[in-house]
C-alpha positions in Angstrom: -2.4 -69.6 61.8 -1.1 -66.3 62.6 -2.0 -67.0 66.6 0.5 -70.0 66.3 3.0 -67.7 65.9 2.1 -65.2 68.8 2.4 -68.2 71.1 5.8 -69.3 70.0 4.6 -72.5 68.6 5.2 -71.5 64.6 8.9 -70.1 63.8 9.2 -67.3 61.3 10.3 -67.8 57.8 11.6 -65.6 55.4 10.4 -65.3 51.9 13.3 -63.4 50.7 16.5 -63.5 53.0 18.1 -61.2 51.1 15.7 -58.5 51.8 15.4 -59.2 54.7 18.8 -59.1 55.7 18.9 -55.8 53.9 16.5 -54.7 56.2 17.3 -55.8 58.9 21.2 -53.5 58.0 19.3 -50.3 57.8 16.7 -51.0 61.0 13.7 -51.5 59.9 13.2 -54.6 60.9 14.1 -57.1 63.7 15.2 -60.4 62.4 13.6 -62.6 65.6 10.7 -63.0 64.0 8.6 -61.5 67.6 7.0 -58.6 65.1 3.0 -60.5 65.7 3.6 -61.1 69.5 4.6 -57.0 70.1 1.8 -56.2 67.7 -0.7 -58.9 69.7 0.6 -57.4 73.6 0.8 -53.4 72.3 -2.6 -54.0 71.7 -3.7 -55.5 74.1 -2.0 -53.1 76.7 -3.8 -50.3 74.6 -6.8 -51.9 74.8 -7.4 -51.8 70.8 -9.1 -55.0 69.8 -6.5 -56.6 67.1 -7.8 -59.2 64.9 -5.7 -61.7 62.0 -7.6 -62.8 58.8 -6.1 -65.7 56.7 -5.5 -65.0 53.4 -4.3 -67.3 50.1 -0.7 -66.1 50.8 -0.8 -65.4 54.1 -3.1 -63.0 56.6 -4.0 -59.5 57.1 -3.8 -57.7 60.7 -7.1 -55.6 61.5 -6.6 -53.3 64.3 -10.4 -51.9 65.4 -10.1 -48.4 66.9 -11.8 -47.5 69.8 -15.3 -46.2 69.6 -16.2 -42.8 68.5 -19.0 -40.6 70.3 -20.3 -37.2 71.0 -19.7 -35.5 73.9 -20.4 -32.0 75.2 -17.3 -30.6 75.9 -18.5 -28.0 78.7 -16.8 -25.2 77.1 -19.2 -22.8 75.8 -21.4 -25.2 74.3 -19.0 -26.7 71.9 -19.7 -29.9 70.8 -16.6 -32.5 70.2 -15.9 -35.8 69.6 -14.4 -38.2 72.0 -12.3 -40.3 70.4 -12.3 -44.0 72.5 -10.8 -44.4 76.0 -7.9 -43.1 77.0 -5.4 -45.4 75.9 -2.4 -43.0 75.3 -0.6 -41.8 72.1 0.5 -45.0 70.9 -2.3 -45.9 69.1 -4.1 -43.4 66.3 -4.4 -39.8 66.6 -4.4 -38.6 70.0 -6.4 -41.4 71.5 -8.7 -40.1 74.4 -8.3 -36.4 73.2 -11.5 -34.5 72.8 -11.9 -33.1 69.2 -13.8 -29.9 68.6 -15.5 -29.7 65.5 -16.2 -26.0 63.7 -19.5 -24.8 62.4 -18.3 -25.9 58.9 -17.8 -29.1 60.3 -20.6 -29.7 61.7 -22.2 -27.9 58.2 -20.3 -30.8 56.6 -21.1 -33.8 58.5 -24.8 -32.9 58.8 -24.7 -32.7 54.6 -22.5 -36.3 54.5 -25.3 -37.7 56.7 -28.1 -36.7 54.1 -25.9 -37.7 51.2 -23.7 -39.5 51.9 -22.6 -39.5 48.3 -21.9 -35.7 48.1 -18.6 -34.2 46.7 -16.6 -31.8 48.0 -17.6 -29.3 45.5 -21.4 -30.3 46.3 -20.7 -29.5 49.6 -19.3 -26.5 48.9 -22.1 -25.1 47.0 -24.7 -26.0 49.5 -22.5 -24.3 52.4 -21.3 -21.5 50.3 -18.0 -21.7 50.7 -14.8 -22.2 49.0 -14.2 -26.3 47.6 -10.4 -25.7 48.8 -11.9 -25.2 52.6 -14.0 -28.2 52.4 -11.6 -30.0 51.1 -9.1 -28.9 53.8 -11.9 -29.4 56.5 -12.9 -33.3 55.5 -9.3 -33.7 55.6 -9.1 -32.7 59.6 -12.3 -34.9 59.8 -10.5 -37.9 58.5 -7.2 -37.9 59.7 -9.3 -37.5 63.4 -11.4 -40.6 62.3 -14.9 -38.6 62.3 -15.2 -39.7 59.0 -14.2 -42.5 56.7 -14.3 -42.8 52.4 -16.4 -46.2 51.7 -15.0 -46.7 48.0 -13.7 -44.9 45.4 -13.5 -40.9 44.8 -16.1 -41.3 42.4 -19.1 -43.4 43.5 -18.2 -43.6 47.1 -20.1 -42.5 50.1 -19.3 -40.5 53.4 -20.0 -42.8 56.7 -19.7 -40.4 59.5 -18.4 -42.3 62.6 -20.4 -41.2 65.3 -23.8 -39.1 66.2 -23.5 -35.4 65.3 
């Protein structure tokens, strides 16, 4: 179990030494095997909720990112999105930073929210805009973690992560 390893109980092994010593030349790794105890306190100094799934050949790590809500920012009636607690820059995109969305965002995340399995160029047509600058905007949306793909390009949907 990957929590037998956090407490020190379980040593690390290496599947391919050679790699790993290769690695380990060039700095990408450490070679004390501590990688899933910094991960485990990071976390939990962050306050992200961190969570190990066992797999056939061993486990994923799921990190859970702080909740994601409307706020009013104050500033001329602009409406952002808070992104979680401040927790500091360590952990996603600007943690606890406020995130203003544009009228084409909003245009876009309103239009997700009925159908949620509209293109880009859907989207486009409906807002009257260029495809390019919806594309470019969803992009903003999802690297700031408004909005995430469920699926594939084609047959996926739009969840929007919060309540514009």
């Amino acid at each position: 179990m990957p929590e037998d390893f956090i407490e020190g109980s379980e040593l690390s092994v290496k599947r391919n030494p050679l790699l790993a010593q290769l690695m380990y030349y060039v700095k990408d790794i450490e070679s004390f095997g501590t990688g899933l105890k910094r991960i485990t306190d990071a976390c939990d100094a962050a306050g992200v909720k961190v969570e190990f799934k066992m797999l056939k050949l061993g486990f994923s790590v799921i990190f859970y990112r702080p909740d994601i809500s409307i706020t009013d920012s104050n500033n001329g009636g602009r409406v952002g999105v808070n992104v979680g607690n401040s927790v500091g820059n360590s952990v996603g995109n600007n943690v606890g930073d406020c995130i203003i969305l544009n009228d084409t965002q909003k245009r876009i995340i309103s239009i997700m929210k009925k159908n949620p399995t509209a293109s880009a160029s859907a989207i486009a047509s409906e807002i009257g805009i260029a495809p390019r600058n919806v594309e470019r905007n969803i992009k903003k949306l999802r690297d700031d973690g408004v909005i995430v793909r469920d699926g594939a390009t084609y047959g996926g949907r739009w969840i929007v992560n919060h309540d514009a």
